[in-house]
FIKE-570918 format. One line per 10 residues: number of its first residue (from 1); their letters; for each residue x, y, z of C-alpha. Coordinates in nm, 3 decimals. Example, Ala and Ser with C-alpha at 12.3 -4.5 7.8 and 13.67 -1.06 7.14 Angstrom:
<pts>
1 = as = 1.230 -0.450 0.780 ~ 1.367 -0.106 0.714 .
</pts>
This chain:
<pts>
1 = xxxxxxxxxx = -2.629 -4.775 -8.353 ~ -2.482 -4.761 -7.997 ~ -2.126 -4.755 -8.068 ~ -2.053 -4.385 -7.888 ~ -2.221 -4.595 -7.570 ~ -1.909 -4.684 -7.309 ~ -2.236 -4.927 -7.188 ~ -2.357 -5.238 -7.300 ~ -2.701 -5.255 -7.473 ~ -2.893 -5.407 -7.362 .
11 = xxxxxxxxxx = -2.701 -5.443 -6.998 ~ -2.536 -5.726 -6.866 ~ -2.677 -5.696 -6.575 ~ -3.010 -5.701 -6.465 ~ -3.065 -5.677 -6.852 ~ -3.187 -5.944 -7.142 ~ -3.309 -5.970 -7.474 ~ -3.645 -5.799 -7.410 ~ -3.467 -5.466 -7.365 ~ -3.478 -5.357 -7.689 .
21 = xxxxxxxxxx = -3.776 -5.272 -7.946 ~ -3.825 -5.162 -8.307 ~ -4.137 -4.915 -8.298 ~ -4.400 -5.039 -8.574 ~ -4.308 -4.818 -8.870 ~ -3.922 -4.915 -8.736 ~ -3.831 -4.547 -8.744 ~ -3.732 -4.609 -8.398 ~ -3.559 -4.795 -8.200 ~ -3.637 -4.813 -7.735 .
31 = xxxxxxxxxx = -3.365 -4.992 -7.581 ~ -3.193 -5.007 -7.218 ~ -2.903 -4.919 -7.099 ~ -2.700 -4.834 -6.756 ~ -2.545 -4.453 -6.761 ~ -2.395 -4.477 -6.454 ~ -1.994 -4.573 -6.439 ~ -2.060 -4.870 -6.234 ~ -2.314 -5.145 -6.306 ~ -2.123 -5.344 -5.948 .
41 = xxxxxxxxxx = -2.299 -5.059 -5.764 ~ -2.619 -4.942 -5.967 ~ -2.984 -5.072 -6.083 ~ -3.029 -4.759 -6.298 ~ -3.121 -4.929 -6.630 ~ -3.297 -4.625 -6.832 ~ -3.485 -4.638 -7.122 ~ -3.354 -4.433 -7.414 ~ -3.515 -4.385 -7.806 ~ -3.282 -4.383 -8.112 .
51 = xxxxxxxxxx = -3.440 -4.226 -8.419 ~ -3.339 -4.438 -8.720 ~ -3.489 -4.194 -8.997 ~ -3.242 -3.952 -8.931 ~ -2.876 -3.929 -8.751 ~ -2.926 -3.867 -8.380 ~ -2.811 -3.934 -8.048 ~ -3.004 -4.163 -7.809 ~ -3.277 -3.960 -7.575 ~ -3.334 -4.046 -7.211 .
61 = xxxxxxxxxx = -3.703 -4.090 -7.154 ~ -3.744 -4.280 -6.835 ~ -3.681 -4.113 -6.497 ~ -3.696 -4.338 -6.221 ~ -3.401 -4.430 -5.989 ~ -3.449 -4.827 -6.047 ~ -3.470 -5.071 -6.309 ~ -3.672 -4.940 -6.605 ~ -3.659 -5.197 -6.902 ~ -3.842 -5.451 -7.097 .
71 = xxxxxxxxxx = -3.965 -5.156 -7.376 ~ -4.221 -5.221 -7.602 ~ -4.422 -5.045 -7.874 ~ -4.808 -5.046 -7.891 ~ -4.953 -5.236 -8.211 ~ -5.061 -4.906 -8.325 ~ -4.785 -4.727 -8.274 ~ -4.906 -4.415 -7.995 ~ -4.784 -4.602 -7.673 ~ -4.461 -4.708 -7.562 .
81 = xxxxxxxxxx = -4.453 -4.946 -7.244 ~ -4.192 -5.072 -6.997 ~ -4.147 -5.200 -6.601 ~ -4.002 -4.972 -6.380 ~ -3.884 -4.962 -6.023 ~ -3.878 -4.676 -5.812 ~ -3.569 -4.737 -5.575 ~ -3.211 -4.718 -5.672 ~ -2.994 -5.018 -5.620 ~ -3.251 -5.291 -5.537 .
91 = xxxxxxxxxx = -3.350 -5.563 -5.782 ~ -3.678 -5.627 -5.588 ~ -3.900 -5.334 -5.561 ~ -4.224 -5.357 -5.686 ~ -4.245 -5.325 -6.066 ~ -4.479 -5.143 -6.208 ~ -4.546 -5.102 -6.627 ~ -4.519 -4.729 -6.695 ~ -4.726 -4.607 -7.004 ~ -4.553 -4.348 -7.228 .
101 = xxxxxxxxxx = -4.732 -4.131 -7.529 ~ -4.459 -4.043 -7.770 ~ -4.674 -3.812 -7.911 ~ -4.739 -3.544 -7.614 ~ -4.431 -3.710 -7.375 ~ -4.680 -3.771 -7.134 ~ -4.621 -4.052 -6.854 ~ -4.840 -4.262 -6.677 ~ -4.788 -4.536 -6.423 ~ -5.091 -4.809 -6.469 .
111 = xxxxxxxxxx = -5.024 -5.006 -6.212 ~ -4.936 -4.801 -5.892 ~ -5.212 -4.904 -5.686 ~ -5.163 -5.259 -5.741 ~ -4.933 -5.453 -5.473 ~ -4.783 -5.709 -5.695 ~ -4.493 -5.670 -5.915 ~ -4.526 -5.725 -6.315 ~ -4.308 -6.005 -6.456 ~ -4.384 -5.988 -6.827 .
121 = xxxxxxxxxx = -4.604 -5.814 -7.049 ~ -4.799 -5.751 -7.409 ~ -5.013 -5.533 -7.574 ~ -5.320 -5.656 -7.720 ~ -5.378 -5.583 -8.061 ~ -5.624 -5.336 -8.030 ~ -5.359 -5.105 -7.855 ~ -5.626 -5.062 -7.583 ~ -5.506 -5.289 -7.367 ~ -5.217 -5.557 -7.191 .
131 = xxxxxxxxxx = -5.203 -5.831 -7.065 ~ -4.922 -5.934 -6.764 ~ -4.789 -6.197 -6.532 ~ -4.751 -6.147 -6.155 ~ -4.654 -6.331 -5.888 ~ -4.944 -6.405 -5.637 ~ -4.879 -6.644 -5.380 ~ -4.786 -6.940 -5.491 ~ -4.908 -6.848 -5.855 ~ -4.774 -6.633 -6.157 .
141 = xxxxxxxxxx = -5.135 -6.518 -6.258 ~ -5.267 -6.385 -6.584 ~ -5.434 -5.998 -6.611 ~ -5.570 -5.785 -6.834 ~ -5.518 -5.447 -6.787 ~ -5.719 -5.129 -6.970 ~ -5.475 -4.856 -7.023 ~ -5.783 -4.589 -7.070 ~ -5.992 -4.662 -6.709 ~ -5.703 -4.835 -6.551 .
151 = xxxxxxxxxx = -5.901 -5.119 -6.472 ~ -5.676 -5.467 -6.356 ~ -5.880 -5.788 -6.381 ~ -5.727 -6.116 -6.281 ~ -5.737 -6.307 -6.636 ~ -5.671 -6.627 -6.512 ~ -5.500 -6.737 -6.205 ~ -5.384 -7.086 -6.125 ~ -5.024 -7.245 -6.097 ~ -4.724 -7.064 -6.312 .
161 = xxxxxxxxxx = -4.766 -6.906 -6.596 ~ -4.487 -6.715 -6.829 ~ -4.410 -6.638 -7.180 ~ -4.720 -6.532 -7.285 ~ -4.791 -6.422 -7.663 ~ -5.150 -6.327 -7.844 ~ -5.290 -6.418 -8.162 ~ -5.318 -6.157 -8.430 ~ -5.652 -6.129 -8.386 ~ -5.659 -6.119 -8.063 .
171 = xxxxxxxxxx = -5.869 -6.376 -7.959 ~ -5.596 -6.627 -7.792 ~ -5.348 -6.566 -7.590 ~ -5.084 -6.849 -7.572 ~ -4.796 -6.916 -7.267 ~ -4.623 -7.181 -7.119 ~ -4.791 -7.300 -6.815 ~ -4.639 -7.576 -6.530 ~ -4.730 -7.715 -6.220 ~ -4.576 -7.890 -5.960 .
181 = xxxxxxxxxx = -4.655 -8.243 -6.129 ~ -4.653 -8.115 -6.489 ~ -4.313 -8.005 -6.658 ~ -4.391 -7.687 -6.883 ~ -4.647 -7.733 -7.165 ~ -4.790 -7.478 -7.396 ~ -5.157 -7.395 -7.329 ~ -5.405 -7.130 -7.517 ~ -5.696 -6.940 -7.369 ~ -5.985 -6.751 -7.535 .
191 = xxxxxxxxxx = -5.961 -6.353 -7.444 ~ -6.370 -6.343 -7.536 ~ -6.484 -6.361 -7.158 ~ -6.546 -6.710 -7.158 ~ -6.200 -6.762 -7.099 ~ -6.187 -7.088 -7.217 ~ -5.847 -7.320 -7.131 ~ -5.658 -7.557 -7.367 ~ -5.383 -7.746 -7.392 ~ -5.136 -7.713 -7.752 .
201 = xxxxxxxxxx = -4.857 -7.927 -7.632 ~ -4.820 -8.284 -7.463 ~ -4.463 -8.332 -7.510 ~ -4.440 -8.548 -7.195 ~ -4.751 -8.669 -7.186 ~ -4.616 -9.036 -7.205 ~ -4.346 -9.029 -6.985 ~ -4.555 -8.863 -6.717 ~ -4.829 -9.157 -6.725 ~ -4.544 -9.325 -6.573 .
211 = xxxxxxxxxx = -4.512 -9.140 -6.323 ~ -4.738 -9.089 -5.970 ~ -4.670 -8.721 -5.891 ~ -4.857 -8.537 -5.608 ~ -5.023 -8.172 -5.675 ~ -4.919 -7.878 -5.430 ~ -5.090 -7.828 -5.079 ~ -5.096 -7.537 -4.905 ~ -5.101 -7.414 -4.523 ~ -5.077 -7.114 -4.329 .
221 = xxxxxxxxxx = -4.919 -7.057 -3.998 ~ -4.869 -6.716 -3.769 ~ -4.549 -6.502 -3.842 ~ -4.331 -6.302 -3.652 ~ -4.564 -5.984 -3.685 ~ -4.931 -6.187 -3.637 ~ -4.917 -6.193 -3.952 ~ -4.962 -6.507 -4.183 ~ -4.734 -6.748 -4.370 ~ -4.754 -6.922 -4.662 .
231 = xxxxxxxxxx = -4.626 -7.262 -4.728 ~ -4.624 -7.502 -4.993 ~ -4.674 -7.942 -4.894 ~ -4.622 -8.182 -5.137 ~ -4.650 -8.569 -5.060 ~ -4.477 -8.854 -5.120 ~ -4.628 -9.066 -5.434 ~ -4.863 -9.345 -5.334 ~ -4.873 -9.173 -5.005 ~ -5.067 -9.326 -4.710 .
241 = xxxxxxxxxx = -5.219 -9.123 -4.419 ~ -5.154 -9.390 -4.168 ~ -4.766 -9.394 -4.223 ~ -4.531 -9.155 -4.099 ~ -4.248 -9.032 -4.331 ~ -3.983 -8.785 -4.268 ~ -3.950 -8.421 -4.394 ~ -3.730 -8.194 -4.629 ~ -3.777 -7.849 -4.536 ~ -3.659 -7.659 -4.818 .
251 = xxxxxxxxxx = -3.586 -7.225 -4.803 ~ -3.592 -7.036 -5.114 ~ -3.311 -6.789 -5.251 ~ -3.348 -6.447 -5.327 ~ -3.397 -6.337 -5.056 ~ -3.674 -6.178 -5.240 ~ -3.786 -6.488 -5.378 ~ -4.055 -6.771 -5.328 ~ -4.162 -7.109 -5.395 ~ -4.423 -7.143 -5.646 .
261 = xxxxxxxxxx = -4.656 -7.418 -5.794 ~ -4.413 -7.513 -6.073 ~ -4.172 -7.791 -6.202 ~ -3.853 -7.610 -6.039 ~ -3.620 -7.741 -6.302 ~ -3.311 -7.738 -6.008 ~ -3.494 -7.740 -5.638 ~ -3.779 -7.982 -5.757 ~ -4.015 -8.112 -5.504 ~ -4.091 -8.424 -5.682 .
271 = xxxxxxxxxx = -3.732 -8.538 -5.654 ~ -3.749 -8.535 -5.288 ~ -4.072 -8.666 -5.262 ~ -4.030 -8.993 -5.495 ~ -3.768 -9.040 -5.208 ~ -4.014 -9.094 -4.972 ~ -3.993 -8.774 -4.821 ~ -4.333 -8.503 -4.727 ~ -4.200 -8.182 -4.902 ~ -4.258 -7.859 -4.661 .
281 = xxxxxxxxxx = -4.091 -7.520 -4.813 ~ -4.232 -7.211 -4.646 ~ -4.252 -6.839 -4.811 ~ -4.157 -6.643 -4.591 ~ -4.113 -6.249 -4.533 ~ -3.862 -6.124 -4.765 ~ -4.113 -6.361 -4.998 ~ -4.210 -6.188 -5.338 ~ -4.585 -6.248 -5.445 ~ -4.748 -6.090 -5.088 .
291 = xxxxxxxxxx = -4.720 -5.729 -5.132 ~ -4.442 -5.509 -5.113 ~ -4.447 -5.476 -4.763 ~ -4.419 -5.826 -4.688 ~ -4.113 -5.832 -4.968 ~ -3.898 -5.565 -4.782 ~ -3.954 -5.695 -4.445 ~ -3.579 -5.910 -4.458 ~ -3.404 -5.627 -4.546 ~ -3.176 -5.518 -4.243 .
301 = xxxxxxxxxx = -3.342 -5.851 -4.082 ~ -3.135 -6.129 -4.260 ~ -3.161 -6.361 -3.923 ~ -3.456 -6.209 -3.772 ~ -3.822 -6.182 -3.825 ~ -3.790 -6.444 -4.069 ~ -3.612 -6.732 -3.883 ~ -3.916 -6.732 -3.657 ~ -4.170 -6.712 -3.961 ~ -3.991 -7.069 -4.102 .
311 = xxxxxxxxxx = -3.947 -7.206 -3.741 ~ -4.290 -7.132 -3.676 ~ -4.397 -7.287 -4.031 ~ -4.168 -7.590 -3.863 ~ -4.311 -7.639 -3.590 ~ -4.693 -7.569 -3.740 ~ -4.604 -7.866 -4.013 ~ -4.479 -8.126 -3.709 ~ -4.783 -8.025 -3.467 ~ -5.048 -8.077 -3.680 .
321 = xxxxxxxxxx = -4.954 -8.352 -3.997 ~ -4.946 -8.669 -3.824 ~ -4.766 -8.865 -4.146 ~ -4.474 -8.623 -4.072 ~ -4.234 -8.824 -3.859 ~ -4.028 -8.500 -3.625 ~ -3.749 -8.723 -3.549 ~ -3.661 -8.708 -3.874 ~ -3.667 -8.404 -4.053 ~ -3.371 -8.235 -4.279 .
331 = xxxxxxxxxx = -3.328 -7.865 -4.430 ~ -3.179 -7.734 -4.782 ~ -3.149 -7.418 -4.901 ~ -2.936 -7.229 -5.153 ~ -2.833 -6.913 -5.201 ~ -2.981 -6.669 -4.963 ~ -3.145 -7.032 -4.867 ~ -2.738 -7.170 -4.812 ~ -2.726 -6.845 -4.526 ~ -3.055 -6.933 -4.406 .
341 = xxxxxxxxxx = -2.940 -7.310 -4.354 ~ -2.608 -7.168 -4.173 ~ -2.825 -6.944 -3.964 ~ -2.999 -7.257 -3.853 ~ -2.682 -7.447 -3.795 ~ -2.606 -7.197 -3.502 ~ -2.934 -7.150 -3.418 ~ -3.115 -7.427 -3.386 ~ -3.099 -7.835 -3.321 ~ -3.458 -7.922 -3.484 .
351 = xxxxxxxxxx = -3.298 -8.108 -3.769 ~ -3.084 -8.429 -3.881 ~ -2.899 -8.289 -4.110 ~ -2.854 -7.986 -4.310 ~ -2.740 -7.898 -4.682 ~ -2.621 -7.529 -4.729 ~ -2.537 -7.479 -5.144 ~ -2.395 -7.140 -5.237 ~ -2.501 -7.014 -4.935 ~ -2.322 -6.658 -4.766 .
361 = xxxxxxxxxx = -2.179 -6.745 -4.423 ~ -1.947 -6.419 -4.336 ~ -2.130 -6.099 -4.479 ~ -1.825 -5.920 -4.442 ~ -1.572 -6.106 -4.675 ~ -1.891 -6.160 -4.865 ~ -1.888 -5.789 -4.952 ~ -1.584 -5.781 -5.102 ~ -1.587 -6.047 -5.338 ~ -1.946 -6.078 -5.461 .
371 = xxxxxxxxxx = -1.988 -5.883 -5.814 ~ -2.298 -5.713 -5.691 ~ -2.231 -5.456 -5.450 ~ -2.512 -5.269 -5.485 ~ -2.691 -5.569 -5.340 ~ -2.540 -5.598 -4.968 ~ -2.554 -5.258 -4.924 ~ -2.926 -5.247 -4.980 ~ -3.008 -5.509 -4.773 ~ -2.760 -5.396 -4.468 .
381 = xxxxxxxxxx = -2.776 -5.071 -4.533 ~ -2.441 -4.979 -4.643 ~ -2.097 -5.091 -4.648 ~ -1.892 -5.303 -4.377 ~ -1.767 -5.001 -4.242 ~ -2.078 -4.782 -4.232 ~ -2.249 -5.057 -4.093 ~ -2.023 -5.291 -3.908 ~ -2.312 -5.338 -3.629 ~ -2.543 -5.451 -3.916 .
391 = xxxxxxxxxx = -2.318 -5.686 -4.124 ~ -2.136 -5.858 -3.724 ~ -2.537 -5.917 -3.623 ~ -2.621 -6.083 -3.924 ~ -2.321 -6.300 -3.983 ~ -2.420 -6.685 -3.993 ~ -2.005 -6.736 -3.876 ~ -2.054 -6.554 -3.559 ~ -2.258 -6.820 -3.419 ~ -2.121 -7.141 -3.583 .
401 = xxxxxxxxxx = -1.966 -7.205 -3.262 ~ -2.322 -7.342 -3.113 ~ -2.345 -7.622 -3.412 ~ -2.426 -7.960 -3.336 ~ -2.586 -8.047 -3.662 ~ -2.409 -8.229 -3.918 ~ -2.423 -8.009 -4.259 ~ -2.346 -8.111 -4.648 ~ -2.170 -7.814 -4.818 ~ -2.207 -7.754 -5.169 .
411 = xxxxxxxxxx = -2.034 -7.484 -5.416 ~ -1.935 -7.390 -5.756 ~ -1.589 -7.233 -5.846 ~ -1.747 -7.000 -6.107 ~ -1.998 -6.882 -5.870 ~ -1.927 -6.510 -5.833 ~ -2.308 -6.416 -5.639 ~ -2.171 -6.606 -5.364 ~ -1.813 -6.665 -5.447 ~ -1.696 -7.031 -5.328 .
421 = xxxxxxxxxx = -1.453 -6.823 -5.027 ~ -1.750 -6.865 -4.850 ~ -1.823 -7.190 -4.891 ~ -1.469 -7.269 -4.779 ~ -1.501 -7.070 -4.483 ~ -1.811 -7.259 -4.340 ~ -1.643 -7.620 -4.417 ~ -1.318 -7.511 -4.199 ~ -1.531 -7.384 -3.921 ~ -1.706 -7.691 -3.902 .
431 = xxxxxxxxxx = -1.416 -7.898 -3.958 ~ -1.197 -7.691 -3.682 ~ -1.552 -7.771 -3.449 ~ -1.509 -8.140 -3.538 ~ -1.896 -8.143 -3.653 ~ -1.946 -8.371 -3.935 ~ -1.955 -8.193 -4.251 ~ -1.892 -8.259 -4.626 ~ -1.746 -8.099 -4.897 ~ -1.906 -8.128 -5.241 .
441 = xxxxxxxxxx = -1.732 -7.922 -5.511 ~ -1.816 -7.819 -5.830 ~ -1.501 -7.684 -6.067 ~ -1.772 -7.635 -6.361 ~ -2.053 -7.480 -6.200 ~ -2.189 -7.130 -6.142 ~ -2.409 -7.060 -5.887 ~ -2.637 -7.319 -5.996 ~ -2.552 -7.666 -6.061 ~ -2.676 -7.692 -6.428 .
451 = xxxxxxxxxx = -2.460 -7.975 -6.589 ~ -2.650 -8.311 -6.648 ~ -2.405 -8.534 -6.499 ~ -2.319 -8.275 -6.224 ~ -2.686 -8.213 -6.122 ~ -2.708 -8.613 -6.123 ~ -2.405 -8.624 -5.904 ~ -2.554 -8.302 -5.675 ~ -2.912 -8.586 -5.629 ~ -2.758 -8.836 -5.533 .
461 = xxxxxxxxxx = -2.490 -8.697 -5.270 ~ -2.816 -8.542 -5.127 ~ -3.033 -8.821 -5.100 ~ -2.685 -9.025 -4.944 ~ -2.677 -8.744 -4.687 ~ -3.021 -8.739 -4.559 ~ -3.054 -9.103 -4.596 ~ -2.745 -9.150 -4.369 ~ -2.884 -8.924 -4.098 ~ -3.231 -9.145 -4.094 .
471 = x = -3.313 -9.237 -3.709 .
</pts>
């Protein structure tokens, strides 16, 4: 139907298999696709309509700068939905669904005056209105959303919630819900106002009685603006007040990214907890799920603003939890979290030890092998030579020289976000500095470490490292 496309449909990147939809009478077909001649460089998915009734070429219906996908058809047929970003060539603006009427061409955006950005979505089958996830906080919340009066009301918020789906009636909606301490599980609830909860599924229910999990606590400290920061503090099992244990402070990815109240299938906080270890990992600015404002507050400020939002989240967690023991207390990251940790490494002598995985430590060679261009030059503005200032100030290598702290590096060959040059970069500094370092390198992996036996491997080098770094 696409062959005349030089694009891939749906797109490789930034794309998936929600960005395409048959229309109810399947006369027509909405899908996504990237015009521009470079996907390295641009976010500009666009939604186009295919007629299948007749020969025709694919019409451009969507007119924003940024990611417009995820189409999908109204029950009865008048509507045609999607998420859409406004901004060209950043992958975390706020999205917002975007309500089409094929029959006039009219467009409307129903969520512009709500500051959270919409995950997933489906129509009810009444065609009147949709339900959606969003981030908020540390939750991926539930709403219902009336596409006549515009009217959002938060369906059902706790923990993290995704892949939701409705009865044919519509009186159930049905999505995979986790926690911290519960692995996914399928769960129903009653769209009648009573809002009534169940549980389908309890496909771990007996391996998880053998288990002593805690839930997620939560505290708030002062940021870098006055402002307040979020952070997520999970405890040991079988934990006792009167003891004192050390800490893993753990920094998301993304940048634009958080830590949530789920069962992180990579960065889990029970794994480091069973351990023995009091679980502190901060959200903060750059963090999605606090407003948009909050969210673009990193950009330009890799090192900045929020450095002092997790020192201060640091220092909160040491001050006032007596059972956390400061002389021993250990970082990870990955990803934008890896830069983060090599930030710290020149910054700062708070910690043990440190673990940086796939993390950037010279923004300028970074630029020039990462397959996302589009991406540094959002968040510095431009490229290395329209921005040198931006990209020297930001550089985790620049300041390497001041490490003291003795730092577990971790790549994959086939990661090409954060290609493994980088990692080998930050393992000869520290070797040429004589600061004990490690080396652990995955042939196999991407920019996660998905394999069974590698992620088994990845667990237990960690726990070695921080347990050879106890005081």
């Amino acid at each position: 139907l696409t062959e005349s496309n030089k694009e891939d449909v749906p797109p490789l990147a930034l794309g998936s298999s929600n960005d395409y939809n048959f229309s109810p009478d399947r006369n027509e077909i909405a899908f996504t696709l990237n015009p521009e001649f470079s996907t390295a460089i641009s976010t500009n998915l666009e939604i186009y309509l295919l007629s299948l009734s007749s020969e025709s070429t694919p019409k451009l219906i969507s007119t924003s700068k940024g990611v417009d996908c995820q189409p999908v058809y109204s029950p009865d047929g008048k509507w045609l939905a999607w998420t859409s970003m406004k901004r060209a060539g950043f992958e975390a603006d706020k999205k917002d669904i975007i309500l089409f009427e094929r029959k006039t061409g009219k467009f409307k955006n129903l969520t512009e005056e709500f500051d959270r950005s919409v995950e997933e979505f489906i129509w009810n089958p009444d065609s009147k209105t949709i339900f959606f996830t969003a981030q908020n906080e540390i939750n991926s919340s539930i709403y219902k959303l009336d596409i006549e009066s515009g009217e959002i009301e938060l369906f059902y918020k706790d923990n993290f919630n995704t892949s939701i789906s409705i009865s044919n009636d519509g009186k159930k909606l049905f999505f995979l819900k986790q926690r911290a301490n519960l692995p996914a599980e399928i769960f129903s609830i009653s769209t009648d106002g009573k809002n009534t909860l169940q549980q389908v599924t309890s496909v771990n229910k007996d391996l998880l009685s053998q288990l002593e999990m805690n839930s997620v606590e939560t505290f708030w400290c002062e940021g870098a603006n006055g402002d307040k920061v979020q952070s997520i503090l999970v405890k040991p099992p079988f934990f006792d007040s009167s003891k004192k244990y050390p800490m893993v402070f753990l920094i998301h990815g993304g940048p634009q990214g958080a830590w949530e109240d789920n069962f992180h299938y990579r960065w889990n906080y029970q794994m480091f907890a069973a351990q023995g270890y009091v679980v502190v990992a901060p959200n903060p600015r750059g963090s999605t799920g606090y407003g948009q404002k909050f969210t673009d507050e990193i950009s330009g400020d890799w090192g900045g603003k929020v450095y002092t939002d997790l020192m201060n989240a640091y220092d909160y967690a040491v001050k006032n939890f007596s059972f956390i023991d400061s002389k021993n207390t250990f970082a990870a990251g990955a990803s934008y979290g890896g830069y983060m940790i090599n930030w710290i490494a020149g910054h700062t002598d708070r910690f043990n030890a440190l673990v940086s995985h796939a993390g950037v430590f010279n923004l300028e060679s970074m630029y020039g092998t990462t397959e996302e261009l589009w991406f540094p030059e959002w968040e510095y503005g431009g490229t290395p030579w329209e921005k040198r200032e931006v990209y020297e100030k930001w550089s985790p290598h620049r300041y390497i020289h001041n490490c003291k702290t003795p730092v577990l590096v971790v790549h994959g060959a086939k990661d090409f976000r954060v290609p493994e040059e980088q990692a080998f970069q930050l393992f000869t500094s520290l070797q040429r500095l004589g600061v004990e370092s490690k080396f652990l390198y995955f042939p196999d992996e991407t920019h996660f470490v998905a394999k069974p036996l590698n992620s088994k491997l990845w667990w237990n080098t960690v726990y070695d490292w921080f347990k050879n770094h106890l005081k």
